[in-house]
Phi, psi and omega in degrees: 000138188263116182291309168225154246197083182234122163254100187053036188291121216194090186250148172221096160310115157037045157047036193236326198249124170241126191275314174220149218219055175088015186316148210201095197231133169229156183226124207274163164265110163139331198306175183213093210249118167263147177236087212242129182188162173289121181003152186090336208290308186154353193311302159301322188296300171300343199248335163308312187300301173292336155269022179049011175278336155218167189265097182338163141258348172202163182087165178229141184235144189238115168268152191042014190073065004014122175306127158286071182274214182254349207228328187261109173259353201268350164290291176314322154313350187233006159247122195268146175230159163229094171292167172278143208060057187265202206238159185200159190283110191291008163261346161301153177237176209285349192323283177271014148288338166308298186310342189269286215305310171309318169320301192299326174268339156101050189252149203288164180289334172301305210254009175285326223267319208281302195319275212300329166333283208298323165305289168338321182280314193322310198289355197057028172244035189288341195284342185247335189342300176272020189270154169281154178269006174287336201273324229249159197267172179325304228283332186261047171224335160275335178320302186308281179344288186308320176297298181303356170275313175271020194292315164312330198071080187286120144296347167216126173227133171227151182233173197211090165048075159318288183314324191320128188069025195245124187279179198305317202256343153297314174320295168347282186300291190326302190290341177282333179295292152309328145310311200299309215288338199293158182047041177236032190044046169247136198274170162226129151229139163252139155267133203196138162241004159253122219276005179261342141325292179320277188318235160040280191254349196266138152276358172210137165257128158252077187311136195234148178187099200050036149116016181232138182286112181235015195203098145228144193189182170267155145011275177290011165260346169278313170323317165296308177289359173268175172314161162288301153237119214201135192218092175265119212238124160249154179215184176205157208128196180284072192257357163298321165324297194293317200278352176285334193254022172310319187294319176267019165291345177192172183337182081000106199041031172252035151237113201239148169217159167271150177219108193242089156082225187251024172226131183287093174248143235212100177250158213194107211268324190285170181320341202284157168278180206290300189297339162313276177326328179274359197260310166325300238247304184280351166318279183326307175289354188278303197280002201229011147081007205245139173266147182287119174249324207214145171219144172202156203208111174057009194298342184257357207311341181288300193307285203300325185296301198319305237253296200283340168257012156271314182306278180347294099029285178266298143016281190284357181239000171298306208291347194271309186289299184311304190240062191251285216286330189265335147283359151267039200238294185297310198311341189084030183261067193280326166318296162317325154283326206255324178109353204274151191265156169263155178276162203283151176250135150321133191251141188311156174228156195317349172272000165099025189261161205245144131247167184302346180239069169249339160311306173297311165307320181238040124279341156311274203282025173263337186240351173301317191270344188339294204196172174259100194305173174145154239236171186278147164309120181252000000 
């Protein structure tokens, strides 16, 4: 069952800014889905649309398998959110801010007091329960956030850059928490651009770029699309020596490497697994005598898939326009690009008399009037 559902999903702001381009997104029931893109991409936008809170300009998005307006709240109710940064009444303690949330969904007082209880240990803030919420650091006001996205017990929960603003260790704690909640036959989608989250908890990934999806799968199918291998060694010493045999660590061009200073990154194309390669590369340094300051082996392999299916991307729509734009060049719409008028052809006339150009005039005039000319979704 597809939890959500979006076809040719399409905002456009005051007909200046288009915020999403036809989109075209499903998220399975159970995934832990990241929605992953640059500032900018459409990521808030795709998540106002799905909580009904604005309105598409085109297109349709189906949450729980229901259509999503602004009227169904009875939708919004089986869904838990988290914005991002979010803000909470700083005179409040997490107590009674459950209690208004729970009220606010219209839930008996009995079964808020069990709920929030039972949330508070889940979030590790049982300890803060009575501190005001103006006293707590970022990382336990997102915490707070999650519990109140889950106060319904939400069959679909989305958060919006959960991790934001968070030091090494509330991310932590955040992503493990968001792990905790996963498989519970609950759907999770994150918005995120930091792609080492992602990894860590998502099991399906989607890249959004300029309002469009241009990548979902799982997880290990993104992983694949990353280098095969990649090994980076800095060293000193004789590295002209090292660098000369680079090349035979592996097939004939099935290796390629860089050279920054005394440090080396080593991408490996061929068939072989990664420790077959690591095994290679200290070999190499072993016979050639150089000494090791740094060995590090593929941490970015996410970043690189990412970075090559945004290039990638922007590639098919340079290559979409040129040759949008060079048929309309053979069509003879030279007016549209250049600005320049074509001269007018003669036209048949009403008595049915022929000129050397009455062919030419009504094939003009089959294609001219045709459609509304205009360059491809780039």
């Amino acid at each position: 069952m597809d939890v959500i559902e979006t076809t040719d999903l399409t905002k456009i702001y005051q007909n200046r800014y288009i915020a999403l381009n036809a989109m075209n997104m499903r998220v399975e029931k159970g995934m832990v889905y990241g929605l992953v893109g640059p500032n900018g991409a459409g990521k808030s936008t795709t998540f106002r649309i799905l909580l009904g809170l604005q309105r598409p300009t085109a297109g349709s998005v189906k949450v729980l398998g229901e259509e999503m307006t602004a009227e169904r709240s009875d939708i919004r109710r089986r869904v838990g959110f988290l914005p991002t940064n979010p803000s909470f009444p700083r005179n409040l303690t997490p107590i009674e801010y459950l209690e208004f949330v729970g009220a606010v969904m219209g839930m008996p007082s009995e079964r808020t007091k069990i709920r929030l209880a039972t949330l508070l240990q889940a979030v590790d803030m049982t300890s803060a329960a009575g501190q005001r919420i103006e006293g707590l650091s970022t990382g336990m006001v997102t915490r707070l956030g999650i519990a109140a996205a889950l106060m319904n017990d939400p069959e679909l929960l989305i958060l919006d850059e959960p991790t934001s603003g968070l030091d090494p260790a509330g991310r932590k704690e955040t992503i493990e928490l968001i792990r905790e909640l996963s498989g519970r036959d609950r759907t999770i989608i994150i918005a995120t651009h930091i792609l080492g989250d992602v990894e860590r908890v998502c099991s399906d990934v989607g890249i959004i770029s300029q309002g469009r999806i241009i990548y979902s799968g799982p997880m290990a199918e993104m992983r694949r699309l990353a280098r095969h291998g990649t090994i980076v060694v800095e060293i000193e010493g004789n590295t002209t020596a090292f660098e000369q045999q680079i090349p035979l660590l592996d097939d004939v061009g099935a290796v390629r490497w860089e050279r920054l200073g005394s440090e080396f990154r080593m991408s490996f194309m061929g068939a072989e697994p990664l420790p077959v390669y690591i095994h290679r590369v200290l070999d190499l340094i072993d016979r050639t005598g150089v000494d090791l300051l740094h060995f590090n082996t593929g941490t970015d392999e996410i970043e690189e898939a990412f970075l090559r299916r945004l290039e990638e991307d922007r590639t098919r729509g340079f290559l979409r326009a040129s040759a949008w734009a060079a048929t309309q060049r053979l069509a003879g719409h030279d007016t549209l690009l250049t600005g320049e008028v074509t001269p007018a052809i003669p036209a048949a006339t009403s008595t049915g008399a022929t000129t050397g150009n009455t062919t030419a005039a009504t094939a003009g005039a089959e294609t001219v009037h045709a459609g509304v000319l205009g360059p491809p979704s780039v």
